[in-house]
C-alpha positions in Angstrom: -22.9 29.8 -0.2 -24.4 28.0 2.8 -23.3 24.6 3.5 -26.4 22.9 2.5 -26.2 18.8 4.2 -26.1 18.4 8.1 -24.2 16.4 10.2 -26.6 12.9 10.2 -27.8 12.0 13.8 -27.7 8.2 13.3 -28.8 7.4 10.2 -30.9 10.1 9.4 -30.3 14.0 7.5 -32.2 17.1 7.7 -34.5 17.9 4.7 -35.7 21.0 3.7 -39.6 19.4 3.9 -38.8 18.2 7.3 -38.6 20.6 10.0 -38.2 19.4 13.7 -39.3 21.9 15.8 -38.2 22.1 19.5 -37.5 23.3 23.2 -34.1 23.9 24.6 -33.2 24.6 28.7 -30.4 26.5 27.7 -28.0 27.9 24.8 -24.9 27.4 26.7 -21.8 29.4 24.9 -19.2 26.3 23.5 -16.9 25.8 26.9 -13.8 27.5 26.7 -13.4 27.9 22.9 -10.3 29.2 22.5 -8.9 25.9 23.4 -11.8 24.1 22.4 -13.6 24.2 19.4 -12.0 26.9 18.0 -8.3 25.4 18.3 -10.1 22.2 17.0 -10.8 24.1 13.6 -7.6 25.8 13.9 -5.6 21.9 14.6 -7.7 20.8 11.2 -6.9 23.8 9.1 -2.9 23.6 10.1 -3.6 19.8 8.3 -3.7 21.6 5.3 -1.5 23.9 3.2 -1.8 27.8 2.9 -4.7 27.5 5.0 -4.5 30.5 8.1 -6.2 29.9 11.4 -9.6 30.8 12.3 -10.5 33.9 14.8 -13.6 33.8 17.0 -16.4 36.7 16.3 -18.6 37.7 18.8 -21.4 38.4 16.6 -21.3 35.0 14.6 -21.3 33.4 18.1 -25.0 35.0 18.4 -26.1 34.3 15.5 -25.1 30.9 15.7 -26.4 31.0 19.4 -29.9 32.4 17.5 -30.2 29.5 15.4 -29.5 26.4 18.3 -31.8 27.7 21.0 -34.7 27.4 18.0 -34.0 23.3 18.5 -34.3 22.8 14.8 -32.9 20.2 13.2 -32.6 21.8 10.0 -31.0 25.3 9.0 -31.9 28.4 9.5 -33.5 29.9 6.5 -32.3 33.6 6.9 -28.1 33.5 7.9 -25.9 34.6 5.6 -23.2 33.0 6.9 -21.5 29.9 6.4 -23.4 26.8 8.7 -22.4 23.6 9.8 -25.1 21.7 12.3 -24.6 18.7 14.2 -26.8 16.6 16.4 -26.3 14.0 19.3 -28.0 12.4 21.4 -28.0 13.1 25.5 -26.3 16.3 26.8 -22.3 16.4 25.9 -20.1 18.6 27.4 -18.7 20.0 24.8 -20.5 19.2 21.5 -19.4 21.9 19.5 -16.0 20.6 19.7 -17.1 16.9 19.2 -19.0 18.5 15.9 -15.4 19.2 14.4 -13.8 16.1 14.5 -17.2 14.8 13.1 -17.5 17.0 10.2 -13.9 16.8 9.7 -14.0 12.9 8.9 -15.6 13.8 5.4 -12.0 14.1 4.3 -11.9 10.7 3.5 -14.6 11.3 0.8 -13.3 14.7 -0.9 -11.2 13.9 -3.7 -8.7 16.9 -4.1 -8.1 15.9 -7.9 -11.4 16.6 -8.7 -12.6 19.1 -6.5 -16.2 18.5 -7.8 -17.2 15.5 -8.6 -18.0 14.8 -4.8 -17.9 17.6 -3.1 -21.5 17.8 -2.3 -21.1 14.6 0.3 -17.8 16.5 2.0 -19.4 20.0 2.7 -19.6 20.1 6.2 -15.4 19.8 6.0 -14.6 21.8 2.9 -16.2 24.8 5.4 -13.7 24.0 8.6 -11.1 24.4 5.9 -12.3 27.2 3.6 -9.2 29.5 3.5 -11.0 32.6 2.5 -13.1 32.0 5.7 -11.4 33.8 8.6 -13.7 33.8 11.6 -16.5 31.6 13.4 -18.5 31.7 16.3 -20.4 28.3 17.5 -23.2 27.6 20.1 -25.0 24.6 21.4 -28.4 23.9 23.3 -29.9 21.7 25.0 -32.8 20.2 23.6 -36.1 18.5 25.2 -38.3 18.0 22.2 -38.5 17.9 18.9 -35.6 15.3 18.5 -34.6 13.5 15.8 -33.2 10.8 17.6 -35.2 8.4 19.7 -34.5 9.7 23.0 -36.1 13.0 23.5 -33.2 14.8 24.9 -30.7 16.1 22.2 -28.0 18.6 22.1 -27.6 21.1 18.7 -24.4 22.4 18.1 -24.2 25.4 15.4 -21.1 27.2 13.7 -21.1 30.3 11.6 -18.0 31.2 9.3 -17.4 34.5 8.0 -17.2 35.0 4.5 -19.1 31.9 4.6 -17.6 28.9 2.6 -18.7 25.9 -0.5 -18.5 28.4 -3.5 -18.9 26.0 -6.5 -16.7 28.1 -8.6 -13.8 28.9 -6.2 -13.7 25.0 -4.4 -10.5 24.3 -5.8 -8.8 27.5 -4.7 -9.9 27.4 -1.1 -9.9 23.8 -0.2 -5.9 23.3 0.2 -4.2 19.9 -0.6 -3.0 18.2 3.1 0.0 18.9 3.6 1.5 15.6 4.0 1.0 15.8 0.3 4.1 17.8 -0.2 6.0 16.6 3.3 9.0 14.9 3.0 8.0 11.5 3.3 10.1 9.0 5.2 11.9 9.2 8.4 15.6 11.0 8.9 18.1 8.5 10.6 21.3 8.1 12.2 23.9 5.2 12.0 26.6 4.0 15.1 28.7 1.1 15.2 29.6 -1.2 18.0 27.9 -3.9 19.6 25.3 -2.5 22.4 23.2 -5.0 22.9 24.5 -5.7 26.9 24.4 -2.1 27.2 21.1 -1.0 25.5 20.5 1.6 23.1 24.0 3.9 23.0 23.3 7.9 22.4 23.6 9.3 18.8 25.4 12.6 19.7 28.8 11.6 18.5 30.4 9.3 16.7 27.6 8.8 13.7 29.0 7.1 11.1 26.0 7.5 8.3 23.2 9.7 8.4 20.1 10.1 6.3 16.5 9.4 4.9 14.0 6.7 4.6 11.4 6.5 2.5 9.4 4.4 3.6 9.1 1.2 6.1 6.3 -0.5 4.7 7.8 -2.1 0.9 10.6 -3.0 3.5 14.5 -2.1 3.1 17.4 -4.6 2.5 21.2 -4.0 2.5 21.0 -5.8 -1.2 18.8 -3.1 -3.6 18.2 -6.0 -5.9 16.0 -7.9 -3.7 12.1 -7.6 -4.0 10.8 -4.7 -1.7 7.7 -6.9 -0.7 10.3 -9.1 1.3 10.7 -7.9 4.8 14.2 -8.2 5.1 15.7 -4.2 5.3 18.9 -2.6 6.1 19.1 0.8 7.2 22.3 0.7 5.7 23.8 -0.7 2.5 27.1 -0.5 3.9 26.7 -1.5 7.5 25.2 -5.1 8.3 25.5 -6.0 11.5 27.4 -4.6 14.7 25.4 -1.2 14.7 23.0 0.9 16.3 20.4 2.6 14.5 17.8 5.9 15.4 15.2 7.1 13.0 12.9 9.8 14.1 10.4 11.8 12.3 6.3 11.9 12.0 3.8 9.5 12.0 1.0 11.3 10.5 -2.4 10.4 11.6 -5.7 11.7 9.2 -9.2 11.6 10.6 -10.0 9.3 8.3 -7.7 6.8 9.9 -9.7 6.7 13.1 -13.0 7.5 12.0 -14.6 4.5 14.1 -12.3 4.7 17.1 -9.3 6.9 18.2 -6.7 3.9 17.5 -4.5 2.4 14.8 -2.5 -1.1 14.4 0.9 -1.2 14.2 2.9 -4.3 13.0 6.7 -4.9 13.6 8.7 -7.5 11.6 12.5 -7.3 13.2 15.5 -8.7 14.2 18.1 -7.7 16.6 16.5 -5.1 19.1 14.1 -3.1 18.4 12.3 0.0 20.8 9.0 1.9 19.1 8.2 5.4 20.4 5.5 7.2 20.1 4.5 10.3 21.5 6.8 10.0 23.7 6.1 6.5 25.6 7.7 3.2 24.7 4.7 0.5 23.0 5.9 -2.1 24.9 3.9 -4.5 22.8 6.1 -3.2 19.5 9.3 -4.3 21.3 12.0 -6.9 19.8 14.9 -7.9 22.2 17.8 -9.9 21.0 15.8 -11.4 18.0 18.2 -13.5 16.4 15.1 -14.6 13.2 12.5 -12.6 12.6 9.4 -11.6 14.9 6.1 -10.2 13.8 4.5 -7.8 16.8 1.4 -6.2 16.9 -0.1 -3.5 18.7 -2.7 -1.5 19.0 -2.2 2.3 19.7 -4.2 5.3 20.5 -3.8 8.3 18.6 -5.3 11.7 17.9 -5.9 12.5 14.1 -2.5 15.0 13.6 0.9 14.7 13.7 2.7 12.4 16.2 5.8 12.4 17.0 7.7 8.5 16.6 11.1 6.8 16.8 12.5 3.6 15.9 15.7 2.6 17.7 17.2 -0.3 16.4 20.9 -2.9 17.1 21.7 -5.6 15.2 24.6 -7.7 16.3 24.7 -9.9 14.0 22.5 -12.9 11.3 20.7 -11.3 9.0 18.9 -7.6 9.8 15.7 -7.3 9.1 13.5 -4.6 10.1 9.5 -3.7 8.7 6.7 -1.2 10.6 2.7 -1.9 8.7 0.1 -0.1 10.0 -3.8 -0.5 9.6 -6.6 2.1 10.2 -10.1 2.7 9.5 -8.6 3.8 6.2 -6.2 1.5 5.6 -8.0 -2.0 6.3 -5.0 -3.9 5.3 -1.6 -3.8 6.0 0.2 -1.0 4.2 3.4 1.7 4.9 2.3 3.8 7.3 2.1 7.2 6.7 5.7 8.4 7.6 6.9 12.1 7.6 10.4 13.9 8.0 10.1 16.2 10.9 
């Protein structure tokens, strides 16, 4: 079964009365899709459990190839294969990639629970990660009429899967659960004890006097249990109060849906002592506490990739009260809520 709703350009969608007929200058092959859109389906697909990675055909390339250089902005009426179409406006480099991140942001709509009371709105996605769909082949063209945008010069981008994808009947079976779903969630961490605040943040080879998992850093920790987890006063340790040095490492998980309207998210610190963020490698200067003797709110705002990215917290209290809280907010999360944090 064909996916049956396009990608919208703007605000409008493809209808089967509808047909917009056109020119192209060329039906340029995808540029290098092996590490374009084909690992871009492949990077979506590893989002989600038990789902293997695509393989690029040849002759689905063609077809697909076929079906842009027409310029129609509606699908083809003959393909067998699974199709996913999108449209944008000007001449891209590389729409066909851009066409997977677009399609992909229907995530946010599919409710795994129910696998079909809303699938109809989330097709375009429930295709890229079809299991039983093992190979695709896109194409793209340039277009120079029959637009369905206001400028006359479009670009089409085309994908066909193989078996093609959207059965009704086997939805639930081939659209697998993210896999944050059954992650570990939380971050793992490690405990030293001394005062290093004149020296900075000490190493956590030796000497590691606790070790283990946090579940979150949103509700907020606190070296008392019995205190309300809304209050951002948190303890890595129950134990250990003051005069330590504390690492936590793990995954920050970013969905498509969290960036849906721009690549970045907003972080929000509440600390004491000294604090150092790390994300993908780099230090957000903006997240950093030094010496905080009461408690200081930080915000940034960082730019991420939908995926998996790597983060760590370093943390030294020397002594008052240690408090330490990481929010986040995204095109998914419009308020402040735990962000979305993963053992690695």
């Amino acid at each position: 079964m064909r996916d049956h709703q396009a990608e919208r350009p703007g605000s409008s969608c493809p209808s089967r009365g509808s047909r917009h007929l056109g020119k192209h200058r060329a039906a340029p092959s995808c540029p290098n899709p092996t590490t374009g859109v084909l690992a871009r389906h492949n990077s979506k697909r590893a989002l989600h459990t038990d789902t293997p990675a695509l393989t690029w055909n040849a002759t689905l390339v063609a077809t697909a190839e076929a079906q842009a250089k027409l310029c129609v902005w509606d699908y083809a009426t003959s393909v067998r294969e699974g199709e996913n179409l999108f449209a944008v406006g000007g001449s891209p480099a590389d729409a066909c990639s851009s066409a997977v991140d677009s399609w992909y942001v229907e995530v946010a709509d599919y409710d795994f629970a129910s696998p079909g009371s809303n699938a109809g709105i989330a097709q375009h996605f429930t295709q890229v990660v079809w299991r039983a769909s093992t190979q695709v082949g896109c194409a793209m063209a340039r277009c120079t009429s029959g637009s369905p945008f206001p400028a006359a010069t479009w670009t089409l981008a085309v994908c066909h899967y193989s078996p093609p994808g959207n059965a009704a009947a086997s939805r639930a079976a081939n659209v697998g659960p993210l896999a944050s779903a059954i992650s570990v969630a939380g971050l793992s961490y490690t405990l030293v004890r001394g005062n290093f605040m004149a020296t900075g943040f000490p190493s956590h080879s030796t000497k590691v006097v606790e070790r283990g998992k946090l579940t979150s850093l949103g509700a907020g920790y606190s070296c008392n249990p019995l205190l309300p987890l809304a209050k951002p006063q948190a303890c890595a340790s129950s134990k250990y109060r003051t005069l330590f040095s504390f690492n936590a490492t793990g995954i920050l998980r970013v969905a498509a849906a969290d960036i849906r309207r721009n690549s970045q998210v907003q972080l929000m610190l509440k600390a004491t002592g000294h604090v150092r963020v790390t994300i993908r490698g780099s230090v957000v200067a903006d997240l950093s506490v030094a010496g905080a003797t009461s408690l200081v709110t930080k915000t940034a705002k960082v730019t991420l990739p939908a995926g998996d990215a790597p983060i760590r917290i370093e943390w030294m209290q020397a002594s008052g009260t240690s408090r330490l809280q990481l929010l986040w907010k995204t095109d998914a999360a419009l308020v402040w809520a735990a962000p979305r944090l993963v053992v690695a």
